[in-house]
C-alpha positions as CSV (number, residue, x, y, z in Angstrom):
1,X,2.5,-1.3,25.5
2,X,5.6,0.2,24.6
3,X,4.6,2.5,22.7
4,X,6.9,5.5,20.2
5,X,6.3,8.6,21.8
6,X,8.4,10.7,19.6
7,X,8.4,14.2,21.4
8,X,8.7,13.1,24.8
9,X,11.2,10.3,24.2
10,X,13.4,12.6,22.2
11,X,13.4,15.6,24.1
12,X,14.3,13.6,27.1
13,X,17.1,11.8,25.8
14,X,18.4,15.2,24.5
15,X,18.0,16.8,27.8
16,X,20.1,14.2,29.1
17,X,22.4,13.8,27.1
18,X,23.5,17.5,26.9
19,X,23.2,18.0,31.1
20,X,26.1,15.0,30.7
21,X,28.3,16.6,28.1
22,X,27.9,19.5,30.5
23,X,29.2,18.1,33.3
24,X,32.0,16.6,31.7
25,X,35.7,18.4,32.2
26,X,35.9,18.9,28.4
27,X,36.2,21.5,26.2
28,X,34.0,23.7,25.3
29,X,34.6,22.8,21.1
30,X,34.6,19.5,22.0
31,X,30.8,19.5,24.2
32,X,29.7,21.6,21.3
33,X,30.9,19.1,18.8
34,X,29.7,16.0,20.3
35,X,26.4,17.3,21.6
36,X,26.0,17.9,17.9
37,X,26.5,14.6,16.9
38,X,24.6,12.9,19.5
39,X,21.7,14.9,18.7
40,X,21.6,14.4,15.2
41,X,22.2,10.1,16.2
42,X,19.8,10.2,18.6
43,X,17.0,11.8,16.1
44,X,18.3,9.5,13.4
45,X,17.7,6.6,15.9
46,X,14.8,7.5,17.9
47,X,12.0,8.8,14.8
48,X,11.4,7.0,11.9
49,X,13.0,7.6,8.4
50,X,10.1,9.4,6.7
51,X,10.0,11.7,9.6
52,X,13.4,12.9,10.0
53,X,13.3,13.6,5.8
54,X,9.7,15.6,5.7
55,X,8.6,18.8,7.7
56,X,5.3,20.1,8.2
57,X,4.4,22.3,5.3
58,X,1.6,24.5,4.2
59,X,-0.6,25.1,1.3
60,X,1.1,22.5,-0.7
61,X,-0.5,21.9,-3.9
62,X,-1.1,17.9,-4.1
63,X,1.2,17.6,-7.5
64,X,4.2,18.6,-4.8
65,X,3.8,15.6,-2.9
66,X,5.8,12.9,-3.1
67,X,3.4,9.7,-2.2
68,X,2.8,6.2,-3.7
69,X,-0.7,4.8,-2.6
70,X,-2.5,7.6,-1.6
71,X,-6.0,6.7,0.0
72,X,-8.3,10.4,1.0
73,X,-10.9,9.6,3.5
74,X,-13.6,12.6,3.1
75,X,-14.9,13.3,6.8
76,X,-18.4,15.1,6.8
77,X,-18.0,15.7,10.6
78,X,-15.0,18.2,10.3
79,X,-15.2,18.9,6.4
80,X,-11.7,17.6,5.8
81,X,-10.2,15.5,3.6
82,X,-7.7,13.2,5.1
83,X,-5.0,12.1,2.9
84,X,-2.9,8.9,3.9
85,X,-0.3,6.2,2.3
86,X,2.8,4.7,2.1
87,X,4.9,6.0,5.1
88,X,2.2,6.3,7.8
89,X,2.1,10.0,7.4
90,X,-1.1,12.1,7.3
91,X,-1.9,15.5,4.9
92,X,-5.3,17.2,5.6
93,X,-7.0,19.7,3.2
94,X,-10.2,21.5,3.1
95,X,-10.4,21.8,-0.8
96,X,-8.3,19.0,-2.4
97,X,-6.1,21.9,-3.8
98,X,-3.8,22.8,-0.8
99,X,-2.8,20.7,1.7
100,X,-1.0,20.4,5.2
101,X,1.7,18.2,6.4
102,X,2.7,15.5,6.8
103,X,2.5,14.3,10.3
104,X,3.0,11.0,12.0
105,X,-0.1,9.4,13.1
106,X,0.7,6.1,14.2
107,X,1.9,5.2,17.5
108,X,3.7,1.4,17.3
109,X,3.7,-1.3,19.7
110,X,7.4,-1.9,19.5
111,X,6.9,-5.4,21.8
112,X,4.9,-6.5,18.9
113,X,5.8,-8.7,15.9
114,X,6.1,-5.3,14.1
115,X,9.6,-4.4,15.6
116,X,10.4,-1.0,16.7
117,X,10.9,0.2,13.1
118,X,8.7,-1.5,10.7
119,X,8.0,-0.4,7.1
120,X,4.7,1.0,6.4
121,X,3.2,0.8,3.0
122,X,-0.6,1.3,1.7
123,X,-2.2,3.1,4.9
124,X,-5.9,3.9,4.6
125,X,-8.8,5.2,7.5
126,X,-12.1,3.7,6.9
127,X,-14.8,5.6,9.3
128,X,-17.0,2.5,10.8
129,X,-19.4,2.7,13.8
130,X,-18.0,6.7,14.7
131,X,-14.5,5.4,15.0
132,X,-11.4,6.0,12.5
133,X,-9.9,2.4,11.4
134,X,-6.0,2.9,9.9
135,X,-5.6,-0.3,7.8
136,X,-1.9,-1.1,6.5
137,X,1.0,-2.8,5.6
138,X,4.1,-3.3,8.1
139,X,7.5,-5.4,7.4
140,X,10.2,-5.9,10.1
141,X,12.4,-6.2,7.5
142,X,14.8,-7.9,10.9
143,X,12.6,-11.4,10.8
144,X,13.0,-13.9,7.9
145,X,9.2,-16.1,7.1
146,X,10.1,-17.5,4.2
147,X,12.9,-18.2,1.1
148,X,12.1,-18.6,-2.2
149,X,14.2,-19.1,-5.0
150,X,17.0,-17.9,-3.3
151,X,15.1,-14.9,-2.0
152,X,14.7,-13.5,1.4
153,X,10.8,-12.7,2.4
154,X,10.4,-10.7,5.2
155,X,7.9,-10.7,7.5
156,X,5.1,-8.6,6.4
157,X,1.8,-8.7,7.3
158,X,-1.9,-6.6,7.1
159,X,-2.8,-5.0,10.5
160,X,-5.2,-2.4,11.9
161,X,-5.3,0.5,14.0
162,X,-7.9,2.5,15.9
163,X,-8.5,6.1,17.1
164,X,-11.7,8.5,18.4
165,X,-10.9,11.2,15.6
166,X,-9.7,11.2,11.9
167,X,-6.1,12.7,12.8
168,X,-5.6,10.1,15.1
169,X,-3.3,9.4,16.9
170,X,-3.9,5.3,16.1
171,X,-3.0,2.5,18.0
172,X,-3.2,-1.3,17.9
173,X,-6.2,-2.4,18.4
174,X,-7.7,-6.3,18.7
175,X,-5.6,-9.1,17.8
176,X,-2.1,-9.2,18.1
177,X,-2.2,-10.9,14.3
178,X,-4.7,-10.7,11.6
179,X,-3.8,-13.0,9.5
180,X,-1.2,-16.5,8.8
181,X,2.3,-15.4,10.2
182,X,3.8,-17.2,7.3
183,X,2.2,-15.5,4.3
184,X,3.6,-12.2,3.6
185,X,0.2,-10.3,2.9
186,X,0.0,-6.3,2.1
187,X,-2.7,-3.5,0.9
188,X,-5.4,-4.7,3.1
189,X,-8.5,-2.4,2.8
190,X,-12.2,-2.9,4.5
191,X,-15.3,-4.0,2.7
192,X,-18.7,-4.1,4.5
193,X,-21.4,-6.4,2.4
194,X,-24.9,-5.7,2.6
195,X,-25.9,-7.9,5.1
196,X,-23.5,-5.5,7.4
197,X,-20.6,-8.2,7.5
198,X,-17.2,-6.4,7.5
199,X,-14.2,-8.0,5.2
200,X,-10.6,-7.2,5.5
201,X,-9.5,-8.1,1.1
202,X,-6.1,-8.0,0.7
203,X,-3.2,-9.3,-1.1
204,X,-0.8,-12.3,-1.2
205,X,2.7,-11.5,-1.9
206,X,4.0,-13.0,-5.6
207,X,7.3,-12.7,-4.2
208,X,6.0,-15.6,-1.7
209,X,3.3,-17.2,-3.8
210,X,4.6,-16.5,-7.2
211,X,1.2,-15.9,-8.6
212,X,0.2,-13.3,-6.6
213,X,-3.6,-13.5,-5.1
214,X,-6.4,-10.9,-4.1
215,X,-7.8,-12.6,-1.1
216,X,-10.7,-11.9,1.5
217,X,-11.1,-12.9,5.0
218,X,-14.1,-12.1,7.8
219,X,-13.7,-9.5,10.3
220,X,-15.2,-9.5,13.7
221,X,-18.2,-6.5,13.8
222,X,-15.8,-4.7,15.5
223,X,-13.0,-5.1,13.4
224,X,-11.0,-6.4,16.2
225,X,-9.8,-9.9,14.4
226,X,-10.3,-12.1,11.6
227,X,-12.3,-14.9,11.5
228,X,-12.1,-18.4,9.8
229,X,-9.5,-18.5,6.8
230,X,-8.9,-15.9,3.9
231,X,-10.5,-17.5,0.7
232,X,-8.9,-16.7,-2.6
233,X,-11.2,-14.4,-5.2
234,X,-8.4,-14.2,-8.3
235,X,-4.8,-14.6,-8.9
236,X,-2.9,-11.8,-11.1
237,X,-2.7,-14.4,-13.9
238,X,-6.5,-14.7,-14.3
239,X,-6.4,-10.9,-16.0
240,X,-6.4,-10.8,-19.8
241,X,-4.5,-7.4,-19.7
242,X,-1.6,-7.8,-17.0
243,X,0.9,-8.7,-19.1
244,X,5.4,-8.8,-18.7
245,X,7.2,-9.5,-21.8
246,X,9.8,-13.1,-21.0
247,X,12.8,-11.1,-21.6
248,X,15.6,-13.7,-21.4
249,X,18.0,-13.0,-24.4
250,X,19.3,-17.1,-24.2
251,X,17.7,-20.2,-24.6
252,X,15.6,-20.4,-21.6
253,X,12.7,-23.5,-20.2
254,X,11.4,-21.0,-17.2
255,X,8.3,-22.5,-15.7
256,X,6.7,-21.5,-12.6
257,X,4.1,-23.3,-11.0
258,X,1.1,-22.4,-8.0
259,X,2.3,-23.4,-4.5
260,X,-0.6,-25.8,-5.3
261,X,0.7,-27.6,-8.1
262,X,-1.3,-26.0,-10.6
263,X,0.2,-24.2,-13.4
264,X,2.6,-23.6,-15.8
265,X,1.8,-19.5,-15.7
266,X,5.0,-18.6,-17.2
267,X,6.1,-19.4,-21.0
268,X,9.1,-20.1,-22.5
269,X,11.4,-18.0,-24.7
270,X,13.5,-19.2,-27.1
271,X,16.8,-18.2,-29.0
272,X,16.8,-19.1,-33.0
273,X,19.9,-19.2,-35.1
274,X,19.7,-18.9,-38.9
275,X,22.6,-20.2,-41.3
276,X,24.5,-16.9,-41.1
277,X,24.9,-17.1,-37.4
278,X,22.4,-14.5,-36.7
279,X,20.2,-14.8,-33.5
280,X,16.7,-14.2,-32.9
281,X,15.0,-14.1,-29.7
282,X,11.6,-14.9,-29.5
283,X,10.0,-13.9,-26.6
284,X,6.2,-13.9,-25.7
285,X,3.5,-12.1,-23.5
286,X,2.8,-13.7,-20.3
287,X,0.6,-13.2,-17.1
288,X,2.0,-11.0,-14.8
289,X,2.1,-11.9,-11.3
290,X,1.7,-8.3,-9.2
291,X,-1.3,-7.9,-7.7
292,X,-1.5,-4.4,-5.9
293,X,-4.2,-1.7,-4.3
294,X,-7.4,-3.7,-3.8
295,X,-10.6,-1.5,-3.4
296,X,-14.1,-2.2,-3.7
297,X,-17.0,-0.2,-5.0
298,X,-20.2,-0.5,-6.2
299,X,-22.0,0.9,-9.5
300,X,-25.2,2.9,-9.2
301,X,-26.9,0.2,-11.0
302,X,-25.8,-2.1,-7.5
303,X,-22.9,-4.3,-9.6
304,X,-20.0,-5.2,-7.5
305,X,-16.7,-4.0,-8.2
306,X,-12.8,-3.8,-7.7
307,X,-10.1,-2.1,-8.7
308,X,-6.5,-3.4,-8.6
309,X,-2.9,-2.6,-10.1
310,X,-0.7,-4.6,-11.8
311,X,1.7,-4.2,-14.5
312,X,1.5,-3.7,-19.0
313,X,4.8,-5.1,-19.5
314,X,6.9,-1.6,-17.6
315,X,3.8,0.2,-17.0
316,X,1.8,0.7,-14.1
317,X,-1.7,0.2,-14.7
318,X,-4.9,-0.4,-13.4
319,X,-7.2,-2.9,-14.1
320,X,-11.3,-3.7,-13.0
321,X,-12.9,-6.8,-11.9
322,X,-16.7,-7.5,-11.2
323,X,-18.2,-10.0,-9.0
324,X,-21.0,-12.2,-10.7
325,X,-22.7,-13.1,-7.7
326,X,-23.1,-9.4,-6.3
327,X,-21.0,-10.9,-3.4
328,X,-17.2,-10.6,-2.3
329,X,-16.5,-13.9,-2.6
330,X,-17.5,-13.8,-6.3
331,X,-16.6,-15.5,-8.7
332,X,-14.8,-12.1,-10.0
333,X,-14.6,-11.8,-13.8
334,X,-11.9,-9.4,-15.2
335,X,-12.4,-6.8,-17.7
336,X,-10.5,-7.3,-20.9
337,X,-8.5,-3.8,-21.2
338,X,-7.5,-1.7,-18.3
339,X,-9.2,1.5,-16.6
340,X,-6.4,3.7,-16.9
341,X,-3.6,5.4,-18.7
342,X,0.0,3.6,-18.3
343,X,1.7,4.5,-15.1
344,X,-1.6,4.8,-13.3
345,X,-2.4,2.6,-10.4
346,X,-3.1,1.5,-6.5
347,X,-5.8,3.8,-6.3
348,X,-9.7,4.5,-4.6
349,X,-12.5,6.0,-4.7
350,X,-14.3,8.9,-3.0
351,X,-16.8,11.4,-3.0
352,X,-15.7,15.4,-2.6
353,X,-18.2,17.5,-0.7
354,X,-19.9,18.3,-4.4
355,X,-20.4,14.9,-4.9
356,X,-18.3,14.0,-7.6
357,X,-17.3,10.5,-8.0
358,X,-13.3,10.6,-7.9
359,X,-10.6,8.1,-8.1
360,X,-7.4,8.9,-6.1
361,X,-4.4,7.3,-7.5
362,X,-0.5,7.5,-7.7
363,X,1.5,8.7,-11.2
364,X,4.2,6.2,-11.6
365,X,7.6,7.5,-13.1
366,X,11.1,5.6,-13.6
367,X,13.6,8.6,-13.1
368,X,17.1,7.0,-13.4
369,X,16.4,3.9,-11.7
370,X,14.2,5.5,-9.1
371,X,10.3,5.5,-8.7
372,X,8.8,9.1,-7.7
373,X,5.0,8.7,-7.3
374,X,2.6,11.9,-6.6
375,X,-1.4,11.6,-5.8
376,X,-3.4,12.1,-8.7
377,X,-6.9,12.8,-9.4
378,X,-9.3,11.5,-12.3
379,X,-13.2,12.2,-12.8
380,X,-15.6,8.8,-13.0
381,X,-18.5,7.7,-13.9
382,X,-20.6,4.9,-12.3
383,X,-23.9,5.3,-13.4
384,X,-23.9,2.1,-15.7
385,X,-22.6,-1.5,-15.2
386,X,-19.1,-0.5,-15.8
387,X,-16.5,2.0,-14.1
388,X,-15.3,4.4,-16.6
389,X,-12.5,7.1,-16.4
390,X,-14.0,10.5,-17.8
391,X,-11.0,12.7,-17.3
392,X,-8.1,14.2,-15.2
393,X,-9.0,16.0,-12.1
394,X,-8.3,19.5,-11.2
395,X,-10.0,20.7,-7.7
């Protein structure tokens, strides 16, 4: 496998390249001046963007970091919490308060479908039969799958990773694919039912699907594949709380319908003229079709549970579903309201080494155009049928 080997890769190339310049009858200002540049290139080129903009860093209190979907893995055989998430990077704390980092974990097949450079979005490590499982998104943004409406949809896709220890480093592992090349599918996390069979649930992409789905396919006992085809437990549309507002400002007949031919999910709006001229829009709440962060959990009273993040008109929020059967594959039924403040979501859950019941999460802020997201922590309660959020965390 040809695999990113950042230091020994880079310092090689380095080493070359300046023994060249050496050699070169040039002079001196212009060796100094273009070894400088090919350096910085060849960094640019060779390690991946979230690398080249973070250094390792110290004691750094967890409202300093800039993460969206943060997932902590507590590991009782080294006492450390292992903090992962959008960017493939890794921070590790002993307290929750202060933590260390980030470093790159992940070591890419870049002969695979991935590329050599793929996006990485929604990492988590789930700890399974004494071996660290990295589950995540990856999108070479370089191969097309799909056009809808005019839109270009990558290929993304849910894969997994292995490694000995919690720190990885993780690699590949199993199948060369997961699941259908042609859906774009992201924020895969593990589920083990009781009977001991694992589940990869993830998400199909509404940017594909237009409705997007939480879905839920077999996993070998080893995690090494899939098995059969992923069966869908809701769409985003089934929630009574994810709501966008049709903001059209003309006369509009938008209707969108399920790849399946079921549907309409989206209303119209309409534009109304009294006899002075004056125009009204009327617009209406419809389903929203984001679905984000699936995670499963289960009440101390043994109900079935998920959490997942979609959107209150421009808010990011979270929202709860519980299975009726006691099983994954449902049928789920939503709560009415959601389970956290606005600008809340993709979140799990964890135990610190006191055993309070947390919820991990990332706070969502539009500054100027541009999202900044930081981990977040509130307190919950479990012990009836339904998840509640008591308060915000402070370790």
């Amino acid at each position: 496998m040809n695999f990113i080997r950042k230091n020994d890769l880079l310092c090689n190339a380095i080493e070359t390249t300046l023994t060249n310049l050496i050699a070169m009858k040039t002079s001196r200002l212009n060796n100094l001046v273009f070894s400088i540049f090919i350096c910085t290139l060849l960094i640019n080129t060779i390690l991946p963007p979230e690398v080249n903009a973070q250094r390792m860093r110290t004691n750094v209190p967890m409202d300093s970091i800039y993460l969206s979907d943060p997932f902590i893995m507590a590991d009782s055989v080294t006492k450390t919490y292992y903090m992962t998430g959008t960017g493939g990077l890794l921070w590790t704390s002993k307290d929750l308060r202060r933590w260390d980092g980030p470093r790159r974990v992940v070591e890419i097949d870049t002969a695979s479908w991935m590329g050599r450079r793929p996006d990485i979005w929604a990492a988590e490590i789930h700890k399974y039969h004494n071996k660290y499982y990295y589950f995540a998104t990856f999108t070479n943004n370089s191969v097309k799958i799909d056009s809808v409406d005019g839109r270009r949809v990558p290929r993304r896709a849910c894969h997994v990773f292995v490694s000995d220890t919690p720190d990885g480093p993780y690699r590949p592992y199993g199948q060369p694919v997961f699941l259908p090349q042609h859906m774009a599918t992201l924020d895969a996390t593990l589920w083990i039912e009781d009977d001991g069979t694992p589940y990869m649930v993830y998400c199909h992409e509404w940017l594909q699907n237009g409705d997007g789905t939480i879905e839920a396919i077999r996993m070998t006992k080893d995690l090494d594949g899939t098995i059969g085809n992923g069966q869908i437990l809701f769409r985003a549309s089934d929630s009574p709380w994810s709501r966008e507002a049709d903001d059209d400002k003309s006369p509009s007949h938008h209707r969108f319908f399920h790849r399946d031919g079921s549907g309409p999910y989206l209303v119209d709006s309409t534009v109304t003229t009294d006899s002075k001229g004056r125009q009204t829009v009327k617009r209406r709440w419809i389903p929203n079709r984001v679905t984000d962060g699936p995670f499963l959990f289960r009440t101390k009273t043994g109900k079935l549970g998920m959490i997942w993040t979609s959107w209150v008109g421009r808010d990011y929020t979270m929202g709860v579903a519980y299975s009726k059967s006691g099983t994954i594959m449902g049928p789920w039924v939503q709560e009415p309201r959601p389970l956290t403040p606005p600008n809340y979501g993709h979140g799990m859950i964890f135990h610190d080494w006191r055993g309070r019941l947390l919820l991990c999460l990332h706070s969502h802020q539009d500054i100027r155009g541009r999202y900044v997201r930081s981990p977040h922590l509130f307190l919950l309660d479990n012990e009836t049928d339904r998840l509640r959020v008591l308060a915000n965390f402070q370790p």
